[in-house]
C-alpha positions as CSV (number, residue, x, y, z in Angstrom):
1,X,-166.0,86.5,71.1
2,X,-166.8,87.7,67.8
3,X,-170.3,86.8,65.8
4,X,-168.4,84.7,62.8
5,X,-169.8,86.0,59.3
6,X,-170.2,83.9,56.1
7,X,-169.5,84.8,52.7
8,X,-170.6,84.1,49.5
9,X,-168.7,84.7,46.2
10,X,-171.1,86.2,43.5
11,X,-171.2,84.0,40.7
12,X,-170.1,80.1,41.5
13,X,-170.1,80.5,45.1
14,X,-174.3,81.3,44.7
15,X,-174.1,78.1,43.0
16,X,-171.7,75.9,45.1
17,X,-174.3,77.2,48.6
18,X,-177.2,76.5,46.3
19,X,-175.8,72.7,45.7
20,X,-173.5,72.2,48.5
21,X,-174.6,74.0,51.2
22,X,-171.4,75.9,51.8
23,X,-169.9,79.4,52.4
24,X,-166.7,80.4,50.8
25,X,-165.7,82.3,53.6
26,X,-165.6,83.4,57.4
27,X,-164.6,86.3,59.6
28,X,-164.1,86.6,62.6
29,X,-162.3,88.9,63.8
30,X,-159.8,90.2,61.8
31,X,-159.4,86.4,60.3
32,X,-160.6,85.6,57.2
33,X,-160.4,81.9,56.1
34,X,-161.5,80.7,52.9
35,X,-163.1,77.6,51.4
36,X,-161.1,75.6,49.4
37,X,-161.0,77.6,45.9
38,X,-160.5,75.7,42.6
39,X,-160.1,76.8,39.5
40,X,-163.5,77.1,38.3
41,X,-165.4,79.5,36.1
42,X,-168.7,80.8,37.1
43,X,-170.3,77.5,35.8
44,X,-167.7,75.1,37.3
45,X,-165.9,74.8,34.6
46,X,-162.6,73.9,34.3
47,X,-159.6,74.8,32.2
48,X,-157.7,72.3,30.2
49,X,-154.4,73.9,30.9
50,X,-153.2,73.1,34.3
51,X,-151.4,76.6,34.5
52,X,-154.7,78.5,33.7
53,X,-156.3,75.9,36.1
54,X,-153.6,77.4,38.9
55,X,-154.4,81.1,37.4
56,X,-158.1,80.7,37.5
57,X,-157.8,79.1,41.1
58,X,-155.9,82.2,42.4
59,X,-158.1,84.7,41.2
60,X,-160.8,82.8,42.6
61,X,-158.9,83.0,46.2
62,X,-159.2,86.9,45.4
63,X,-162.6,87.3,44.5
64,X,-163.6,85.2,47.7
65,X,-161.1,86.9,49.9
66,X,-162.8,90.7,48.7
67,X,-166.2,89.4,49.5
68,X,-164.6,89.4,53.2
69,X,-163.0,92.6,53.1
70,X,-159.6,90.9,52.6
71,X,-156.9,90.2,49.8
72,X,-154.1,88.7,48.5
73,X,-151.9,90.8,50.2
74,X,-153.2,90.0,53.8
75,X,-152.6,86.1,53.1
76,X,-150.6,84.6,55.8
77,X,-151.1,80.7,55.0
78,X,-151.8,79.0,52.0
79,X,-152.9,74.8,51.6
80,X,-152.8,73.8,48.1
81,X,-153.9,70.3,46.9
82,X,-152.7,68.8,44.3
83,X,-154.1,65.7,42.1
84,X,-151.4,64.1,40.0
85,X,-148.6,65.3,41.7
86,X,-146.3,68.0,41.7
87,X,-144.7,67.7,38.0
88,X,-142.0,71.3,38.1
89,X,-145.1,73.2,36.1
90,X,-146.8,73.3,39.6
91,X,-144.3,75.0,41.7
92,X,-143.3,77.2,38.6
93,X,-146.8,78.4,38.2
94,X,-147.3,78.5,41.6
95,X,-144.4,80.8,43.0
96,X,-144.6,83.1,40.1
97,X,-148.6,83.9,41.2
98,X,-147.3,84.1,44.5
99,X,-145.1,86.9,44.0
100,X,-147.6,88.8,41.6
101,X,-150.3,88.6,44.5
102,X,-148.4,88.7,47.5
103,X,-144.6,91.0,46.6
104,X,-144.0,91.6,50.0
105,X,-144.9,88.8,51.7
106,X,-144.2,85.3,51.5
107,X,-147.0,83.3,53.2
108,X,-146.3,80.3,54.6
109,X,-147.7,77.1,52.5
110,X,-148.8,73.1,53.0
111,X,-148.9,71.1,49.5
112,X,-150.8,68.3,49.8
113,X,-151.4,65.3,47.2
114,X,-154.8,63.6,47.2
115,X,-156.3,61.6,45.3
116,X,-159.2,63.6,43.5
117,X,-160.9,66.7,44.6
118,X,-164.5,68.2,44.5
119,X,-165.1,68.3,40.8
120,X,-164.0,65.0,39.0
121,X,-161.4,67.8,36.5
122,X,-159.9,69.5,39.5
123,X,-156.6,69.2,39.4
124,X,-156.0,71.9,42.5
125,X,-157.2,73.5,44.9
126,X,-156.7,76.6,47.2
127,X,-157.3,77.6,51.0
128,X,-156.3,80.5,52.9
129,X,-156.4,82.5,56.1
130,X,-156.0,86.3,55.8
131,X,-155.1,88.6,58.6
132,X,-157.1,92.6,57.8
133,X,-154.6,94.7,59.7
């Protein structure tokens, strides 16, 4: 078997490990999973739009994903959780970042509605697994 490897994002990933004591990724392999990604800045903070929340959420799935060598493109599953349900903006939003980050591919994906997440503002948040060719 494989020695796993941690990641951590530069910027709020330092931060999260520093506070949390978490990685925002693992390899092994040629599987990369990710920690659950929200839509964060580097200081945790959160947009008021719930579309730039989705936005800032998937480019923080990329940024984690390239500190493992991986990317959008390589995304085979997605889990997204939702707070507040799933009013049309979310699937909208959703589906159109999907085909900008993944065109060829259509991953297959779990919604799930929870109560709150990690941040009392979240509103969503992303996990993947990647496979690197």
């Amino acid at each position: 078997m494989e020695k796993p490897l941690l990641f951590i994002t530069p910027g709020y990933g330092e931060t999260l490990l520093n506070a949390l004591h978490y990685s925002q990724a693992l390899k092994i392999g040629n599987c990369v999973e990710t920690s659950g990604q929200g839509g964060w800045n580097d200081d945790l903070k959160i947009p008021n739009s719930l579309e730039e929340e989705i936005a800032q959420a998937f480019i923080n799935v990329e940024r984690t994903l390239a500190t493992a060598g991986a990317s959008w493109e390589q995304v085979v599953h997605v889990n997204s959780y939702h707070v507040g349900g799933f009013p049309p903006i979310v699937n909208k939003t959703m589906t159109s970042l999907y085909r900008h980050y993944m065109p060829h591919r259509a991953p297959i994906w779990t919604q799930l509605g929870v109560e709150s997440l990690g941040l009392p503002e979240m509103r969503i948040e992303i996990r993947v697994t990647a496979i690197i060719p």
